[in-house]
C-alpha positions, 0 to 999 in steps of 0.5 A: 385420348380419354380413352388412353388415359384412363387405360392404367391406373397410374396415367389419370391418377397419377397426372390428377395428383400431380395437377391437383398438387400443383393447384393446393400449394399454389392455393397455399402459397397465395393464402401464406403470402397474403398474411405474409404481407399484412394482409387477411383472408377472411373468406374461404370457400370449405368449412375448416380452418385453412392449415386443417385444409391443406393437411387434410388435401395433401394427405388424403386428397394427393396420397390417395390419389398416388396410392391409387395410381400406384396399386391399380398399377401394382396389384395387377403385376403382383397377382398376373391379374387383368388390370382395372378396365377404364370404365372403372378407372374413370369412375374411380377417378371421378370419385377422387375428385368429387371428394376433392371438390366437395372439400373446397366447397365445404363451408356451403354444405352440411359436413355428411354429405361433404364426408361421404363424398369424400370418404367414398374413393377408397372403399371403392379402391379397396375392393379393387384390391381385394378382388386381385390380391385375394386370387393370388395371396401373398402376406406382403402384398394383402398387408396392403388392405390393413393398410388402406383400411387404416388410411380410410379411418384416419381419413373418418377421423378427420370428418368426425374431428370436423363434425365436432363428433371426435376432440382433436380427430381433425388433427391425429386424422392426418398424422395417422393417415400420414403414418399409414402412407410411411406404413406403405412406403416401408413395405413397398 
């Protein structure tokens, strides 16, 4: 069963953006309800402010794992390319979801291994694509690279507005990675 589901790419990322989508409303919805009533969370397990959380998780933890599932499937019907072997799939996988539960834990942990966890899943995906979309390269389709690559830096903004590194990172980061996911969805 394993096996069958990390065969294509849009079956664990896919079913792992849907899940986890499912997970961070209802996180967020239990958070707005509480404050709702009159009530206060005053401890959360990650380091930012709980709105920066959920932009950040929704942007970049459930796009990335839409777009990946979307170009693991795509690319390799584009290109007539083999498509990702499940070993890969499966680490890809495991790395998204690092990135998703070193967020959540992020308040326990100095913010560079936290950023470094979760800025890992789309380099790895990046060359994923490289590798298919160089053998056959169609303008349309290697525009997808600039856009990933956007994505990432959108994401590294994010972590460096959170480090205290870049002023306001924490919030132009999700609005660019937002931009960068509409980017996609335009040429698609």
């Amino acid at each position: 069963m394993l096996k069958r589901l990390f065969s294509a790419g849009f079956r664990v990322f896919f079913l792992g953006a849907g899940l986890f989508a499912i997970l961070a409303m209802g996180w967020w919805e239990i958070y707005l309800g509480v404050h709702y009533t009159g009530g206060m969370v005053t401890r959360v397990p990650f380091a930012m402010a709980p709105h920066e959380w959920h932009a950040h998780e929704l942007v970049f933890g459930y796009g990335s794992a839409a777009l990946g599932g979307f170009l693991l499937t795509a690319v390799p019907n584009w290109t007539g390319a083999a498509a990702a072997r499940h070993r890969f799939i499966g680490l890809a996988a495991a790395v998204w979801l690092a990135g998703r539960v070193a967020l959540w834990v992020s308040g326990s942990l100095p913010p560079g291994p936290v950023a470094a966890v979760d800025l890992a899943f789309m380099p790895i995906l990046w060359v994923k694509i490289a590798g298919l979309l160089l053998r056959r390269p169609k303008p349309q389709n290697v525009v997808f690279l600039v856009f990933i690559s956007l994505f990432w830096l959108a994401n590294l903004a994010t972590h460096l507005g959170w480090a205290g590194i870049w002023d306001g990172g924490e919030i132009a980061g999700p609005r660019a990675g937002l931009l960068a996911l509409a980017g996609m969805i335009l040429v698609i």
